[in-house]
C-alpha positions in Angstrom: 0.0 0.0 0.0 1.5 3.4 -0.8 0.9 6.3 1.0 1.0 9.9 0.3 0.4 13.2 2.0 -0.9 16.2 0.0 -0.9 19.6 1.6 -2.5 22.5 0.2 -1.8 25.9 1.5 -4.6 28.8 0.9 -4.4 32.4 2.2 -6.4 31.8 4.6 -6.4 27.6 5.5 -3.7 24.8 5.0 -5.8 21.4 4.0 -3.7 18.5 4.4 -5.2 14.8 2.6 -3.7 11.1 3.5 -3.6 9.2 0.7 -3.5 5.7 0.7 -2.9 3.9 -2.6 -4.6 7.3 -4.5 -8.1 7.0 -2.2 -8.8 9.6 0.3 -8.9 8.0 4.0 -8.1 11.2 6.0 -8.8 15.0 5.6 -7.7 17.9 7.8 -8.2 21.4 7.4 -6.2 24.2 9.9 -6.8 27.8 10.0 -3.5 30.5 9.1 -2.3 32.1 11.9 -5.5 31.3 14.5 -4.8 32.6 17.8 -6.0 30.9 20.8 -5.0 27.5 19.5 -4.7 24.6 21.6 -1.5 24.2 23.5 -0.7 27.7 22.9 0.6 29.2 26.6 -0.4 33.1 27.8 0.4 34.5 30.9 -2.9 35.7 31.9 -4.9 37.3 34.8 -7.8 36.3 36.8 -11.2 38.3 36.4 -13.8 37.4 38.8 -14.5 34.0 40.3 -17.8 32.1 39.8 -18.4 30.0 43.1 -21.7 28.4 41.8 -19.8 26.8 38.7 -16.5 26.2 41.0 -14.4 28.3 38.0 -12.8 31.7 37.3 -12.9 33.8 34.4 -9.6 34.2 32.9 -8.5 37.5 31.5 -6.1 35.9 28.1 -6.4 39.0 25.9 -9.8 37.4 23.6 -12.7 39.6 23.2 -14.8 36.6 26.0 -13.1 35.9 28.8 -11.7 32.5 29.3 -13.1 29.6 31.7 -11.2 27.9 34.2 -12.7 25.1 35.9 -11.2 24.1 39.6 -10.8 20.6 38.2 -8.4 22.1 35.4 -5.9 23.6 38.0 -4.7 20.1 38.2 -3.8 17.9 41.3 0.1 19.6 41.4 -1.4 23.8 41.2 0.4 24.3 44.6 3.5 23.4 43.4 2.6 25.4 40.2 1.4 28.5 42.0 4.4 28.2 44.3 6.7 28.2 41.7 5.1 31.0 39.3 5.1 33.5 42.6 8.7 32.6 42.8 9.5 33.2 39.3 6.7 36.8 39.3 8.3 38.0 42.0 12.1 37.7 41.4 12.0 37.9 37.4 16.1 38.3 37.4 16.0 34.6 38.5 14.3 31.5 37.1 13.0 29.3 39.6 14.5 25.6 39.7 11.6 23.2 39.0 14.1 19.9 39.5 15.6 21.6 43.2 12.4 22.5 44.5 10.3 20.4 46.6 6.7 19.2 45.6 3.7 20.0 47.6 1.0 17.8 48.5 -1.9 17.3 45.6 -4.8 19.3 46.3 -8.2 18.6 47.2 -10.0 17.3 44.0 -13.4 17.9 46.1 -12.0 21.8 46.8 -13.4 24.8 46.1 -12.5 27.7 43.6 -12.1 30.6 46.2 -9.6 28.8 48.0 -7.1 28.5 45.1 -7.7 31.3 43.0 -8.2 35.2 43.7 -8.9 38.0 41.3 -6.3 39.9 40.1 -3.8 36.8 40.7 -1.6 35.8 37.6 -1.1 32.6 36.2 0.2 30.5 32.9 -2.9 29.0 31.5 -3.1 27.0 28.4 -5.5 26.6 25.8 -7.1 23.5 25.9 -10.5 23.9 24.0 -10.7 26.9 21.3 -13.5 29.5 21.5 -16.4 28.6 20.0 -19.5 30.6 18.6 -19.6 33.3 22.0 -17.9 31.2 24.5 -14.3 32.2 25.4 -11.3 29.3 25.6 -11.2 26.8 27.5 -8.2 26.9 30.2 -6.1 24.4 32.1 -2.8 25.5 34.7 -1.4 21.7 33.7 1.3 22.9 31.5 2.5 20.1 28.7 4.7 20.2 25.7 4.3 18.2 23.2 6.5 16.5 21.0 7.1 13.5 18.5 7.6 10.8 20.8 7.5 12.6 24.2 5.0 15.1 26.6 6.9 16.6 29.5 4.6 17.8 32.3 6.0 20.4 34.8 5.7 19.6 38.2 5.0 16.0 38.2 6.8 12.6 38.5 5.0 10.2 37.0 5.7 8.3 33.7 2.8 6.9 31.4 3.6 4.9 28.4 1.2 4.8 25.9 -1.7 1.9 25.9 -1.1 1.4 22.0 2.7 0.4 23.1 1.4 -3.9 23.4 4.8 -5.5 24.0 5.5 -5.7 27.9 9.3 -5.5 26.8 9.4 -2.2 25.4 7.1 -0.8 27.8 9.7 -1.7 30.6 12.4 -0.9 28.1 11.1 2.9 27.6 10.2 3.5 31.1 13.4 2.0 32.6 15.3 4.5 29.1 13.0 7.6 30.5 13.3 6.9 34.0 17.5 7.7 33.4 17.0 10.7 31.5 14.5 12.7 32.6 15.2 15.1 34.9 13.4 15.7 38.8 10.0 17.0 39.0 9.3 16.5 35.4 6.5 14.1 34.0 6.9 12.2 31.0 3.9 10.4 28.7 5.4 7.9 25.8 4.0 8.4 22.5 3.1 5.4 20.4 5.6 6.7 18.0 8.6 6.3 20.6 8.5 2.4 20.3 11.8 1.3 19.4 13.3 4.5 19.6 16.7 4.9 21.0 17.7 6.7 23.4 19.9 9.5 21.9 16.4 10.7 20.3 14.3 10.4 23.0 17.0 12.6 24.9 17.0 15.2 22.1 13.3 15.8 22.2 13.5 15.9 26.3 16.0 18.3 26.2 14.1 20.4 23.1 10.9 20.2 25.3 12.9 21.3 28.6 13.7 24.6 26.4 10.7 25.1 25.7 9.3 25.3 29.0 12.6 27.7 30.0 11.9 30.1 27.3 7.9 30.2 28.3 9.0 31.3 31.7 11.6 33.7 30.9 8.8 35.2 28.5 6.3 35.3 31.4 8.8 37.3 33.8 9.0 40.1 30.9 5.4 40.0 29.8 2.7 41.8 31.1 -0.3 39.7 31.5 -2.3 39.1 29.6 0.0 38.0 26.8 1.2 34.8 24.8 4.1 33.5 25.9 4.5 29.9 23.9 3.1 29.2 20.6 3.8 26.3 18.0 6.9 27.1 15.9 4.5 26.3 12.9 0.3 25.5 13.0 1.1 23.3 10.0 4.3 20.9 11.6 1.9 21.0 14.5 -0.6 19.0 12.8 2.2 17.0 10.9 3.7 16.0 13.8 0.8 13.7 14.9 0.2 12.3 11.3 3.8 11.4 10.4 5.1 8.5 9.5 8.5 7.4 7.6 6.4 5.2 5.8 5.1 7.8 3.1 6.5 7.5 -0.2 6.1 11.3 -1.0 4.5 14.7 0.7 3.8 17.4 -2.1 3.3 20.9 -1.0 2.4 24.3 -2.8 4.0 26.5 -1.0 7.7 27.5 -0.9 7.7 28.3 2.5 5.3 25.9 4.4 8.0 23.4 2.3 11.0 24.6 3.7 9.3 24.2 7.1 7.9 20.5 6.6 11.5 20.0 4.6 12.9 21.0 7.7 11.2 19.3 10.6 11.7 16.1 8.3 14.9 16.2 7.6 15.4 16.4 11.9 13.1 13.3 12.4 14.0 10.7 9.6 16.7 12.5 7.4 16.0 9.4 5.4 13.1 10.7 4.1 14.0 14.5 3.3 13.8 13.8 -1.1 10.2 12.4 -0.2 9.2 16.1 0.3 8.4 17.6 -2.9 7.8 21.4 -4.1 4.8 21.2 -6.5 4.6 24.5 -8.8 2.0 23.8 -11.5 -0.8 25.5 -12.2 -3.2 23.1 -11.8 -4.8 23.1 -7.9 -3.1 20.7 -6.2 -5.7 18.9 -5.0 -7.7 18.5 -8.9 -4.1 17.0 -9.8 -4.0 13.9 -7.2 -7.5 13.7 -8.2 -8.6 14.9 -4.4 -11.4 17.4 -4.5 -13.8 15.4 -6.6 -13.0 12.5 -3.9 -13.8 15.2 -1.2 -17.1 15.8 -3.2 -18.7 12.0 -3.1 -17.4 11.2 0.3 -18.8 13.7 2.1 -22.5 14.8 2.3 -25.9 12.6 3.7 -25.7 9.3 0.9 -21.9 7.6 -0.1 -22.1 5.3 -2.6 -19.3 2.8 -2.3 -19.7 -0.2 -4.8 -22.4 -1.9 -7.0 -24.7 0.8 -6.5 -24.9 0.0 -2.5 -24.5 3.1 -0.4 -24.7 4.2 3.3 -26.7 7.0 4.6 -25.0 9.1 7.5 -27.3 11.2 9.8 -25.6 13.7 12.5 -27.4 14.6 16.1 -26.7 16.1 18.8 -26.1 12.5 21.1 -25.0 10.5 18.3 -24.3 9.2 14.4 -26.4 7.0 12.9 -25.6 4.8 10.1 -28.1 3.0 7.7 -26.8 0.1 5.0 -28.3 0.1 1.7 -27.9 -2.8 -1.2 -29.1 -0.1 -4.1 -30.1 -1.9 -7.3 -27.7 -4.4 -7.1 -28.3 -6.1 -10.7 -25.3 -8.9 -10.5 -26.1 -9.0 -6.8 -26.3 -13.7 -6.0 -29.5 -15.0 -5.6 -28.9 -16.2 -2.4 -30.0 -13.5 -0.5 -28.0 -13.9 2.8 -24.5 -14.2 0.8 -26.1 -10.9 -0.7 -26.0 -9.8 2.6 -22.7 -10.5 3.8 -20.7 -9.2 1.1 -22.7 -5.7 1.1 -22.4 -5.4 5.0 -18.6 -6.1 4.1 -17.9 -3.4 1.5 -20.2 -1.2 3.8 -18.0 -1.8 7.4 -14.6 -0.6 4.5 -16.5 2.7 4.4 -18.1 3.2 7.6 -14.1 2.6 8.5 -12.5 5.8 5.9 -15.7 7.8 6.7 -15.1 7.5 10.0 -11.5 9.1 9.8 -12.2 11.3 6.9 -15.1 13.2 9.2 -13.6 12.3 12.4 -16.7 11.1 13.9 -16.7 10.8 17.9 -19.0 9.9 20.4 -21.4 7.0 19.5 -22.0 5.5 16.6 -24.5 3.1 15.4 -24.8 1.3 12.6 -28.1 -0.2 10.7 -26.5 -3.1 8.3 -28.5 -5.5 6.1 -30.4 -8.3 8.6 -28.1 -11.5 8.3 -29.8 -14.5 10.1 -26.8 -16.6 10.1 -24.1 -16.6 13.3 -21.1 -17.1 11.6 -22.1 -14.2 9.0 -22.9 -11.8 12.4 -18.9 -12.7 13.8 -17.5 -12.6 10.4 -18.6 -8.8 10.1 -17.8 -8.0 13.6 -14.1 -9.8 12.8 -13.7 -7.4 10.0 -15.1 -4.4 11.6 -12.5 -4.7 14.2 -9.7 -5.5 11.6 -10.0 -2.5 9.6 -10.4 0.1 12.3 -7.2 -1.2 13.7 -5.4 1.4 11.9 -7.9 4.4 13.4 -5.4 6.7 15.4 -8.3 7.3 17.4 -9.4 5.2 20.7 -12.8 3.0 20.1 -14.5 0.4 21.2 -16.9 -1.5 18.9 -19.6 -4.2 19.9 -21.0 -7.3 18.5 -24.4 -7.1 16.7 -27.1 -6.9 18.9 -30.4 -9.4 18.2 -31.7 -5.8 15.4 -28.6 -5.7 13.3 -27.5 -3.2 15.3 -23.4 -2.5 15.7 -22.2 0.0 17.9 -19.1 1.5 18.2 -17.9 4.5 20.5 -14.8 6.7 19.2 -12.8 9.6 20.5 -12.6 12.6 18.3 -9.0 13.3 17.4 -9.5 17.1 16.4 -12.2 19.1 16.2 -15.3 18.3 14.1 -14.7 18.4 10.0 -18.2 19.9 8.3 -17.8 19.8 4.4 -20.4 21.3 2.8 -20.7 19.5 -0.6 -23.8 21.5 -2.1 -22.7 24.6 -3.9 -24.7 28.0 -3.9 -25.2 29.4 -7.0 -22.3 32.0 -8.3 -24.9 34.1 -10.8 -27.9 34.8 -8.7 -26.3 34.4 -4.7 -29.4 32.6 -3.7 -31.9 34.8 -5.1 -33.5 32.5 -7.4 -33.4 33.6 -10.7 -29.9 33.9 -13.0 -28.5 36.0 -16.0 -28.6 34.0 -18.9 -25.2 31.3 -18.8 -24.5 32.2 -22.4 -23.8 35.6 -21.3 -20.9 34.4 -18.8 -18.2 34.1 -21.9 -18.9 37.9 -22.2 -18.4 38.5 -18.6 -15.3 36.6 -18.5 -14.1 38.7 -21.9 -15.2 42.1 -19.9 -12.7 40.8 -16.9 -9.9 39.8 -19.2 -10.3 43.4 -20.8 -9.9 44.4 -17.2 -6.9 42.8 -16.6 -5.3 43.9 -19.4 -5.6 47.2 -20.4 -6.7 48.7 -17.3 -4.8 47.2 -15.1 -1.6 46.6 -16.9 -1.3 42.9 -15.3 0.4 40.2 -17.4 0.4 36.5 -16.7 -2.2 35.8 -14.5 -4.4 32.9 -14.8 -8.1 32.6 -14.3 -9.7 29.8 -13.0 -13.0 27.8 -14.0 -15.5 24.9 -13.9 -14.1 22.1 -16.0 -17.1 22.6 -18.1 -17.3 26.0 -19.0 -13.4 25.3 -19.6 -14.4 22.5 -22.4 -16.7 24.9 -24.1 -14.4 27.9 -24.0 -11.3 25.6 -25.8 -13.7 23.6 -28.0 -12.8 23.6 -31.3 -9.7 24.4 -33.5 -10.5 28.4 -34.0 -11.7 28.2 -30.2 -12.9 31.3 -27.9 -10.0 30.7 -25.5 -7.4 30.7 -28.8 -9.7 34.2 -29.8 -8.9 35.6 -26.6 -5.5 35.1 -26.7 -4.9 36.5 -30.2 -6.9 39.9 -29.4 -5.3 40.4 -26.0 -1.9 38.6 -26.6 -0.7 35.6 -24.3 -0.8 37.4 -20.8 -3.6 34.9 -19.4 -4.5 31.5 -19.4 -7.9 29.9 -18.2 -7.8 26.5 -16.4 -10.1 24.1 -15.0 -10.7 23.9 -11.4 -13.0 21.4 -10.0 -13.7 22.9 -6.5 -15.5 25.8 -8.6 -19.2 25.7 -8.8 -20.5 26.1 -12.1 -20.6 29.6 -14.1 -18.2 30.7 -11.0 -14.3 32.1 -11.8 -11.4 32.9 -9.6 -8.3 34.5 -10.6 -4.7 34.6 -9.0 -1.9 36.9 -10.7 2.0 35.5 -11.4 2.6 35.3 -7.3 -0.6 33.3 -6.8 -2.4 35.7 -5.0 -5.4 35.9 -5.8 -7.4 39.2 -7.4 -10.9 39.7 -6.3 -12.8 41.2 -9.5 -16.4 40.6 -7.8 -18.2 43.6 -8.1 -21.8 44.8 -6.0 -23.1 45.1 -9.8 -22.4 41.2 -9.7 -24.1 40.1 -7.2 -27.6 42.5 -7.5 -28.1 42.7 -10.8 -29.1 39.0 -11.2 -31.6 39.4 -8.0 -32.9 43.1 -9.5 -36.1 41.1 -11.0 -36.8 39.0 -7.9 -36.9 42.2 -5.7 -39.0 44.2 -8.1 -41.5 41.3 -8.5 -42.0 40.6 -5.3 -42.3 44.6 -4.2 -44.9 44.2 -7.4 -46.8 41.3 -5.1 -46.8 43.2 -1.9 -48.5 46.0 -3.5 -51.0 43.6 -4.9 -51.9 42.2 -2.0 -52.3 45.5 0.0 -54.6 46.5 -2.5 -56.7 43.3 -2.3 
């Protein structure tokens, strides 16, 4: 099986696709430059304190205040506050975290008031962004994260990850940690530390004991509130958890975001640094590898997967639900419980990639196609299990129950991924009526005109739906080959699948991209709707 990673970096959004042997099987879009990420660290100042929800609201610099919950403070906050007063109060001098001596844990039953006081100032970090009008979501339980480690501040313990199934190397990577790390200092073991050795585990210990340092020397000259630690780079963030040696190539638009992922490869498997690739065409990245018309059929209410079968997803607010369909399944046997089987099969391979591709969490059930025999029920189950072996993500599935019913339960890995798959119409903006589609050549000719002779701009391309981009090249004396000879070659039109249809983009010789949208655009279409129904209003107040 080959794998591949495709990143595509927008102004505004970097979408990254996993690609296993060309099919789509995992999707993630992050945001440019988003502040109040999680795990990003600010040195911040209490607001007020709420006793009936047992939290504070925390002062971080966002327009809402942030939430605090007493349970987030964490079991070790007296060491914590003990050492941030120490480190506030001299800020000439950084504290010792490995010399001083731990306090007690607090009181997981305590109250709010007795740990917190407005005004105080603490190092929070984000651990759920703000969403719709709620603020972040705070913890005092510092951690730094890294490939194969997470150092916590203030703590002892070492935790070795659950995926990790061989009692050998879990004793082998506790005994390796247990010699490295340093006093007061936590450690979790990634999965991806298994048969690591110990020069790299050390490496990323000592790069994550930096980390902390600099985050306190930039809290003792900062003035709350105020981020002190941030990611080096939102996109090697999300990388980070989704790398493997194992892919055969990572293609990336972007000279820069390249360097970066060039970089933080060549530091983790130098062996794989000529796997990252630079990809300069014109063509969207994601139309070339054949990835936004996947994105299309995959997601959206019915998937069709093979035969004409297909699954219909439904979202609410407790859980997903999942119904199994056999379509019109012409070659389907005519024995109708083999039938069965081998839909329910080919349907448990796509419940499985839709799964990771929408990152659905919580519960899950699934409707599949009644099978009366046993042996049909476990064989299902079997391969259920088998294919979501791979899912990053921890689950728990169940047998059929006496319905047909399977259940499954699955942590979400990252927020929430809501594709929207219908497209609104580019001519009339939702209004209902549209200028004639024969016209659009002559509005595409008026913007060309533009372009060129008003605004002096020379090789800049202009994107379209594949379709209108057949008609306009169709033909030996074609309109695009017109074009060209009336306003010489300083454009070129090419198809673009993520457009909707009759809709055009255009990006000038440094890709950015040149917004030509007018308000004449966008009313002109919906002039007639308006006027007739101010015409119907009328009527009806005269009735």
């Amino acid at each position: 099986m080959t794998s591949e990673l495709i990143v595509d970096v927008q102004p505004t959004e970097v979408s990254i696709a996993l690609l296993e042997d060309s099919r789509l099987v995992s999707l993630q879009k992050e945001s440019r430059n988003i502040a109040y990420a999680v795990g990003d660290i600010y040195l911040a100042k209490v607001k007020k304190l709420m006793p009936g929800l047992n939290a504070a609201f925390v002062n971080v610099g966002y327009e809402k205040d942030a939430f605090l919950h007493y349970l987030d403070l964490g079991s070790q906050y007296s060491s914590y506050a003990s050492f941030l007063k120490q480190a506030l109060e001299d800020r000439k001098r950084i504290p010792s975290v490995s010399k001083m001596k731990l306090l007690p844990d607090i009181d997981k039953h305590g109250v709010i008031s007795d740990a917190l006081t407005p005004g105080q100032e603490l190092m929070v970090q984000i651990v759920k962004e703000p969403i719709s009008s709620k603020g972040p979501r705070l913890t005092t339980e510092i951690t730094f994260t890294g490939r194969y480690l997470v150092l916590i501040p203030f703590s002892d313990k070492i935790s070795i990850s659950q995926k990790i199934k061989t009692t050998e190397e879990k004793l082998r990577l506790r005994q390796l940690i247990e010699s490295i790390k340093p006093k007061n200092f936590g450690v979790i073991v990634r999965t991806s530390a298994e048969g690591k050795r110990v020069a790299e585990l050390n490496h990323e210990l000592k790069t994550l004991l930096r980390c902390w340092e600099d985050a306190v020397i930039k809290a003792q000259r900062s003035t709350a509130p105020s981020l002190i630690f941030e990611e080096e780079s939102r996109i090697v963030g999300v990388l980070r958890d989704i790398f493997t040696p194992s892919f055969e190539c990572i293609y990336v638009n972007d000279a820069e975001i390249h360097s970066q992922i060039l970089k933080y490869v060549t530091l983790i498997a130098p062996e794989c640094r000529e796997n990252v690739r630079l990809y300069d065409k014109d063509e969207p990245i994601f139309d070339h590898f054949n990835i936004t018309k996947q994105i299309k059929s995959s997601f959206g209410k019915t998937v069709s997967f093979k035969s004409g079968a297909y699954i219909i997803i439904e979202h609410t607010e407790a859980l997903h639900v999942i119904d199994v369909n056999s379509g019109n399944r012409s070659k389907a046997s005519n024995d109708q419980e083999s039938n069965a089987l081998e839909v329910n099969l080919r349907a448990a391979d796509e419940i499985a990639r839709q799964l990771r591709l929408r990152d659905m969490g919580g519960i899950i059930v699934i409707d599949f196609i009644d099978m009366n025999k046993a042996e049909h029920r476990q064989a299902l189950y079997d391969h259920m299990r088998e294919i979501m072996a791979n899912d990053r993500a921890r689950h728990n599935i169940l047998p059929l129950s006496k319905f047909g019913l399977m259940q499954i339960t699955r942590q979400r890995v990252r927020p929430a991924l809501d594709i929207v798959v219908t497209e609104a119409c580019p001519s009339c903006y939702g209004k209902g009526e549209v200028q004639p589609s024969l016209l659009f050549t002559d509005t595409l000719k008026e913007k060309i005109e533009y372009l060129v002779n008003s605004l002096k701009i020379k090789g800049f391309v202009i994107y379209v739906h594949p379709f209108v981009d057949a008609y306009l090249k169709k033909g030996i004396l074609s309109t695009y080959r017109r074009w060209r000879m009336e306003y010489g070659r300083k454009f070129r039109i090419l198809p673009d699948q993520s457009l909707a249809y009759l809709q055009y983009r255009v990006v000038d010789g440094d890709r950015n991209e040149i917004d030509l949208q007018e308000e004449k655009d966008m009313d002109s279409s919906s002039s007639k709707t308006k006027s007739k129904a101010k015409n119907r209003n009328n009527e009806e107040q005269a009735v």
